[in-house]
C-alpha positions in Angstrom: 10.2 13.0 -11.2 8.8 10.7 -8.4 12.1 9.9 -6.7 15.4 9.6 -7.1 15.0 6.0 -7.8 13.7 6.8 -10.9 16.1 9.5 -12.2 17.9 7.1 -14.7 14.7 6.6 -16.2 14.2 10.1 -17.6 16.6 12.6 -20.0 16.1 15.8 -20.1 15.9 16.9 -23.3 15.7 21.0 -24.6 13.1 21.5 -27.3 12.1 24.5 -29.1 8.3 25.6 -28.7 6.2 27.7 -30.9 7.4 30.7 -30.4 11.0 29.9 -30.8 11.4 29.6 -27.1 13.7 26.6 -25.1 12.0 24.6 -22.8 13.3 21.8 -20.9 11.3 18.8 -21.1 11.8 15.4 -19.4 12.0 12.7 -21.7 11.0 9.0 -20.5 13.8 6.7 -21.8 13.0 3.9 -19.4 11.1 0.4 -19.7 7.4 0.5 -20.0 5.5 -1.8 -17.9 2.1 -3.6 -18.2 -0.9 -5.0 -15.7 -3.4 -7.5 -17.3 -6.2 -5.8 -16.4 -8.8 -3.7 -18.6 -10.0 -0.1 -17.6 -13.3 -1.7 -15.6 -11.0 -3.8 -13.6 -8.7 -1.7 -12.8 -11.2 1.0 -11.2 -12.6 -2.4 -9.4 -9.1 -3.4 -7.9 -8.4 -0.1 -6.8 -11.8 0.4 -5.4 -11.2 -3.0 -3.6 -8.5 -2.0 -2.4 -9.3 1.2 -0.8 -12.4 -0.8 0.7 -10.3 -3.0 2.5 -7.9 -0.6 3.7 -10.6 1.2 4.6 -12.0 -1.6 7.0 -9.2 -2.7 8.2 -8.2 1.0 9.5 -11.3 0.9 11.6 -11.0 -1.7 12.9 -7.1 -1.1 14.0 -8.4 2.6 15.4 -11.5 0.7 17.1 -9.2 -1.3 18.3 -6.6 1.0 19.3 -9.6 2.8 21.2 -10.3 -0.2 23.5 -8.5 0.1 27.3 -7.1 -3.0 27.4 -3.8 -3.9 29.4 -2.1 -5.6 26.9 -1.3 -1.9 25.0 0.8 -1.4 27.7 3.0 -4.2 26.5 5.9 -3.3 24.3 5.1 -6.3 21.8 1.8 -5.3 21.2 1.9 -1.2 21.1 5.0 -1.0 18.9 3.2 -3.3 16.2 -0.3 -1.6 16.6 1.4 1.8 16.5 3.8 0.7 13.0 1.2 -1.1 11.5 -0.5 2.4 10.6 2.9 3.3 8.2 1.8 0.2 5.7 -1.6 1.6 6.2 -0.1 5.1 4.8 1.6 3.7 1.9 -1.2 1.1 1.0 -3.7 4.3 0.8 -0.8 6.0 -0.8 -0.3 3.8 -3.6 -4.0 3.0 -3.9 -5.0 6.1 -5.0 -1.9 6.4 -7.0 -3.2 3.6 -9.3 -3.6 4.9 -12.5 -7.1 4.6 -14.0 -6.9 3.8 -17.6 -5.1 0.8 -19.1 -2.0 1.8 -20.9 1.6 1.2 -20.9 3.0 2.9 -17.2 6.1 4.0 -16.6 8.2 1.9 -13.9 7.8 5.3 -11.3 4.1 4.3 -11.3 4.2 0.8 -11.3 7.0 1.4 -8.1 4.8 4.2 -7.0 1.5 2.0 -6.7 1.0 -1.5 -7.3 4.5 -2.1 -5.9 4.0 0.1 -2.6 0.8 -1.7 -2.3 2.1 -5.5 -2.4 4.8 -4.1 0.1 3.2 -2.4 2.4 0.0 -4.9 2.1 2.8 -7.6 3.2 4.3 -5.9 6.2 0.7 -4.6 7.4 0.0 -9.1 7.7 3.2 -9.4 9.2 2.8 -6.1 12.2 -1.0 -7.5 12.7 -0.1 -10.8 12.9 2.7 -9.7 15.3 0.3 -7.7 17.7 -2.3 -10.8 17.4 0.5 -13.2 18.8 1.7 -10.5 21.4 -2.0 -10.2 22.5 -2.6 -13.9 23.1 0.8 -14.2 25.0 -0.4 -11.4 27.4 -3.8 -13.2 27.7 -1.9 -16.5 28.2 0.6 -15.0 31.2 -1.6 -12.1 32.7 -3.8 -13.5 35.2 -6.5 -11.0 35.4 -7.9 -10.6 31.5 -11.2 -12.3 32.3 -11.7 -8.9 34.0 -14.0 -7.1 31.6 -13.0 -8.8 28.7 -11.4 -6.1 27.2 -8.9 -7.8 26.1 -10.6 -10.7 24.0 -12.7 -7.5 22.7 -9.0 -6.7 21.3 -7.9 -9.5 20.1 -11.1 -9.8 18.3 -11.3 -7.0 16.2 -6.5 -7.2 15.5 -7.9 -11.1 14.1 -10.5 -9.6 12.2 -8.0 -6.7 10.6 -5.2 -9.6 10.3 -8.2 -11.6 8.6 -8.9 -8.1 5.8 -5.1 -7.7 5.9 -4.7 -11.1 4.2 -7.2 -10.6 1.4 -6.1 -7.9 0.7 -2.4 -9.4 0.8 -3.7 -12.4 -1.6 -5.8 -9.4 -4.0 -2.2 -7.5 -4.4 -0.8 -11.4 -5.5 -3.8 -11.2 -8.3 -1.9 -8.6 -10.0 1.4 -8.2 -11.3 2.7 -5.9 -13.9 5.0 -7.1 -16.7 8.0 -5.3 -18.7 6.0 -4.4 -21.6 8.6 -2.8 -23.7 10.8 0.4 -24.1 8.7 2.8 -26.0 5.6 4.8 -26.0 4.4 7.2 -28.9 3.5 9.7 -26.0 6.6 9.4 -24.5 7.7 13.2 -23.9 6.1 14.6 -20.9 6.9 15.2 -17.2 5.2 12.3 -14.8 
């Protein structure tokens, strides 16, 4: 089982195999859940997905690379530096996705699609944070025209906050429903 989150979801259940051996099998018992998407657009979203999270990794590391100033400010490192956990869980749930269309138990629903709406929201939210952080040290340092190292920055955290809310509006696009409590295929550890 996923987590412990999920546990109430499963019964475990001792069947008898072929050879007259007990086995102890976990039994889904929970609600089943549904996305509206086919098998093609499912491979798309999650290859959309990874493709923004992709970009907007490089251009956080890029970033991150640049010797700015402003990285020596509190309220810019400490959202730079926590914006790569959403980035974790985002890649996390992304290739957690399964890829045919079929009702999903609520572990992989909570497991992907939900990790990557939350984390997809809290990476806008820490990018948008360090963008605002990095125009306030630009607006009270004095010497940023120096080298421009700064603007070079703030350039590429606008561009990731920019990626950061399309993929933010792609997670909206999709939302999985409760699609019932049964499967045929129901027995089987997940």
């Amino acid at each position: 089982m996923a987590a412990k989150k999920y546990a109430d979801d499963y019964e475990n259940v001792i069947m008898t195999d072929e050879k007259g051996q007990e086995r102890k099998k976990a039994v889904y018992r929970g609600e089943y859940y549904e996305v509206d998407l086919d098998a093609r657009q499912i491979k798309t979203f999650r290859n959309q997905s990874l493709a923004l999270a992709i970009a907007i990794l490089i251009l956080h590391v890029v970033g991150g690379f640049i010797g700015n100033l402003g990285m020596y400010e509190f309220y810019v490192s400490l959202p730079y530096v926590f914006a790569f956990l959403p980035l974790y869980f985002i890649f996390s749930g992304a290739l957690r996705i399964p890829m045919e269309q079929r009702k999903y138990h609520r572990d992989e629903i909570g497991l992907s699609y939900n990790h990557m709406k939350n984390a997809g929201t809290a990476l806008l939210i820490l990018l948008l944070i360090a963008v605002v952080g990095e125009g306030v040290f630009i607006l009270l340092s004095e010497n940023t025209l120096e080298g421009g190292t700064e603007y070079l920055f703030l350039g590429l955290e606008i561009a990731a906050a920019g990626l950061a809310f399309l993929f933010f509006r792609l997670q909206k696009s999709v939302t999985p429903q409760k699609g019932g409590d049964s499967q045929d295929s129901a027995v089987g550890s997940s």
